[in-house]
C-alpha positions as a Markdown table, in Angstrom:
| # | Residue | x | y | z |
|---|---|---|---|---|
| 1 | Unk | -14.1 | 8.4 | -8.6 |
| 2 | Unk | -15.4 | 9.1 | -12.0 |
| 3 | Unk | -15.9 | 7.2 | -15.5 |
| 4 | Unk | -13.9 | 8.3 | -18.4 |
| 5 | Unk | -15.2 | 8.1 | -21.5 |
| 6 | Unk | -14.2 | 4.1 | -22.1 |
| 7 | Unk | -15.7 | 3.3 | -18.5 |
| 8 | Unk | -12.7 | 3.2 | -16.8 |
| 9 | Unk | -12.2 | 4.8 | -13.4 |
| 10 | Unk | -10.6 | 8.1 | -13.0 |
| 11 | Unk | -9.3 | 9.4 | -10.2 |
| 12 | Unk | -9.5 | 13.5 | -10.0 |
| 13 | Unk | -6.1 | 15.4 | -9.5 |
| 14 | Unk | -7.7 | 17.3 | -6.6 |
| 15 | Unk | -9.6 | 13.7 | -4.8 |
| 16 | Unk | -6.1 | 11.9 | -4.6 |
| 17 | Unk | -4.8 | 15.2 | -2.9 |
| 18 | Unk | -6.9 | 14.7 | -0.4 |
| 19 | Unk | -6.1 | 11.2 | 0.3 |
| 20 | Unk | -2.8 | 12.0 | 0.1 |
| 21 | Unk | -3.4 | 14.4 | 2.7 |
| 22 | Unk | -5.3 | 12.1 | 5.2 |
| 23 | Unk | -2.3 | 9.7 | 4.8 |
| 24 | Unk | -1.3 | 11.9 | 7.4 |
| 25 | Unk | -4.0 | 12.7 | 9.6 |
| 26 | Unk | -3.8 | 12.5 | 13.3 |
| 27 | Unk | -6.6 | 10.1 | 13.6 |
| 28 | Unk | -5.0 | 6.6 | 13.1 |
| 29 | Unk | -8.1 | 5.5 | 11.8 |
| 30 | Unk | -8.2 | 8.1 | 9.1 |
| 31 | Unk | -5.0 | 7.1 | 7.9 |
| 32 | Unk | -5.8 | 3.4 | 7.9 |
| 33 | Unk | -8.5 | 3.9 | 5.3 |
| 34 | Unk | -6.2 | 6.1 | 3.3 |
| 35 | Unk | -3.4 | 3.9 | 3.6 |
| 36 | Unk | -6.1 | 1.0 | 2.3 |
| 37 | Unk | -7.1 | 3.2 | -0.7 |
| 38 | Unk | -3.5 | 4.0 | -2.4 |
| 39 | Unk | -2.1 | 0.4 | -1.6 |
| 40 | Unk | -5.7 | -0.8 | -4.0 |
| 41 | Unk | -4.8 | 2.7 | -6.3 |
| 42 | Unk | -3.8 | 1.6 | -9.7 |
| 43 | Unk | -2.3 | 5.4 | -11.0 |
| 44 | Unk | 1.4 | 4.9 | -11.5 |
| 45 | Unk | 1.8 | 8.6 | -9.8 |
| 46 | Unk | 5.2 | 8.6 | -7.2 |
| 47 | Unk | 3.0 | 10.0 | -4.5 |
| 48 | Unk | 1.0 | 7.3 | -3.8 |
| 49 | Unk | 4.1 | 5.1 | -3.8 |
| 50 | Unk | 5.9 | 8.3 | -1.2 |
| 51 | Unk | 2.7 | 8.2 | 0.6 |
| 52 | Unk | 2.7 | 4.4 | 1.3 |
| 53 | Unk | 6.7 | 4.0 | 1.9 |
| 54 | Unk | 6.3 | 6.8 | 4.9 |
| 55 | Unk | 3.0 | 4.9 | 6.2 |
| 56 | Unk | 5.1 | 1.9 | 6.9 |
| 57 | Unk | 6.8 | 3.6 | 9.4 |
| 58 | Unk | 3.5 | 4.1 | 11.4 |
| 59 | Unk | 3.2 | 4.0 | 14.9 |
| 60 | Unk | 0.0 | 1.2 | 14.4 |
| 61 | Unk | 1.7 | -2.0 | 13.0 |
| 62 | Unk | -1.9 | -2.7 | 11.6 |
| 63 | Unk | -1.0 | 0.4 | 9.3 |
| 64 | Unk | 2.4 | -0.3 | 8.7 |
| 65 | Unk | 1.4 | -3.9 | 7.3 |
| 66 | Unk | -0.7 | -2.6 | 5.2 |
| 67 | Unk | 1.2 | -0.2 | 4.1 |
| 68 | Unk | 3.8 | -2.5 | 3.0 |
| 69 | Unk | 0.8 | -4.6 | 1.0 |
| 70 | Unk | 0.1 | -1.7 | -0.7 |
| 71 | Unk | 3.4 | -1.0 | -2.1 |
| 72 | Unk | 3.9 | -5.2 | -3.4 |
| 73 | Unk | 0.4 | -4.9 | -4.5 |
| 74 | Unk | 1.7 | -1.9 | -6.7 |
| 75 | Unk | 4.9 | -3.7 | -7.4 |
| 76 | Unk | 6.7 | -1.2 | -6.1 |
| 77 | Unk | 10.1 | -2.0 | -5.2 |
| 78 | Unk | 10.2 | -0.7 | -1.8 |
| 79 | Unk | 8.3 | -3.0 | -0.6 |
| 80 | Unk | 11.3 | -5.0 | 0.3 |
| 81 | Unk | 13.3 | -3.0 | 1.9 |
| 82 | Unk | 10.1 | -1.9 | 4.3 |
| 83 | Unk | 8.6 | -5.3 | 5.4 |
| 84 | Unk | 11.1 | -5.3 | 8.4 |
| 85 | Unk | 9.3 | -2.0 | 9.9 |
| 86 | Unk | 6.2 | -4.3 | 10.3 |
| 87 | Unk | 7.6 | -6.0 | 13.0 |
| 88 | Unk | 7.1 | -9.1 | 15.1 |
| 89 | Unk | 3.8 | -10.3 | 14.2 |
| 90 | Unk | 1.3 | -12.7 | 16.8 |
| 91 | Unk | 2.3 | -16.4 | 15.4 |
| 92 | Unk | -1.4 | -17.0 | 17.0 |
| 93 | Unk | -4.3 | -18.0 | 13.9 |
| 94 | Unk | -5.3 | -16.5 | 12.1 |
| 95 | Unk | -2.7 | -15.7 | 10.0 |
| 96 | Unk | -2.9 | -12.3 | 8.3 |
| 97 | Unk | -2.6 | -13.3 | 4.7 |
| 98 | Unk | -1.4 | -9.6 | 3.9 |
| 99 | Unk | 2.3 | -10.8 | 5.2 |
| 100 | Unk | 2.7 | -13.0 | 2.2 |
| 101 | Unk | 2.3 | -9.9 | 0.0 |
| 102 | Unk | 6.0 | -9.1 | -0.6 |
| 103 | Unk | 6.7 | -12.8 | -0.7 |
| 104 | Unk | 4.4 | -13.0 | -3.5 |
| 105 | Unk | 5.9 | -9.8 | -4.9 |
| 106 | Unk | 9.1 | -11.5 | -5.4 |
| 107 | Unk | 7.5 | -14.8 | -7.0 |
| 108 | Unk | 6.1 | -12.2 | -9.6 |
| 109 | Unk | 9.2 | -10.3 | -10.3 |
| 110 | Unk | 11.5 | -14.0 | -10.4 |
| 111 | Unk | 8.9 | -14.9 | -12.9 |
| 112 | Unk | 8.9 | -11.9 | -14.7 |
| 113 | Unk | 12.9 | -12.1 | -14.9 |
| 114 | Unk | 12.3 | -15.8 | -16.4 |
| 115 | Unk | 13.4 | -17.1 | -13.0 |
C-alpha cells in the first residue's frame, strides 16, 4: 500500500495482481489471507469482486465464508446467490458473526431502496 497525495491509501496496479494471483494458490492458507484482503479492499475493480465469487466455491468452508463476507462487505450483489456454497455451519457457540454478513447486506440495500 501507498499514500496518495490526500493520504489516502493506494493500492499499486501490479500489488493487487499479485493478490489476485494468490487467490489461487495451492496453499489453503495463502489463499485464506488473500481471500481476507480483497473482501476488506475498497477499489471498485471487477476482479476483486471475480476473485471473491470463485473463492466461495473453496474446498475450506472457513474460506468460502469468508469469501462470501467479502463480497456483502463490498456490497456486491453476489453475495446472495453464493451464501448457500458455505454450507451447513456447527450450531455449537461461538457463533461466527461473519454469517450475518449477507443478512446485513440486505438490511442495507432494503434501506437504501426506502424499504
Amino acid at each position: 500500500m501507498e499514500r496518495s497525495g490526500d493520504g489516502r491509501s493506494q493500492v499499486r496496479p501490479e500489488s493487487l495482481a499479485l493478490v489476485l494471483t494468490l487467490a489461487g494458490d495451492e496453499d489453503s492458507r495463502v489463499r485464506e489471507a488473500a481471500c481476507r484482503w480483497l473482501g476488506h479492499y475498497r477499489g471498485s475493480e471487477p476482479e476483486v469482486g471475480d476473485a471473491l465469487v470463485a473463492l466461495t466455491q473453496d474446498e475450506r468452508q472457513e474460506i468460502r465464508i469468508d469469501a462470501v463476507s467479502g463480497l456483502a462487505y463490498r456490497d456486491d450483489p453476489r453475495c446472495v446467490g453464493a451464501e448457500h456454497r458455505i454450507g451447513p455451519v456447527d450450531p455449537e457457540p461461538p457463533f461466527d458473526e461473519r454469517l450475518m454478513d449477507v443478512w446485513r447486506y440486505q438490511r442495507r440495500r432494503e434501506a437504501a431502496d426506502g424499504g
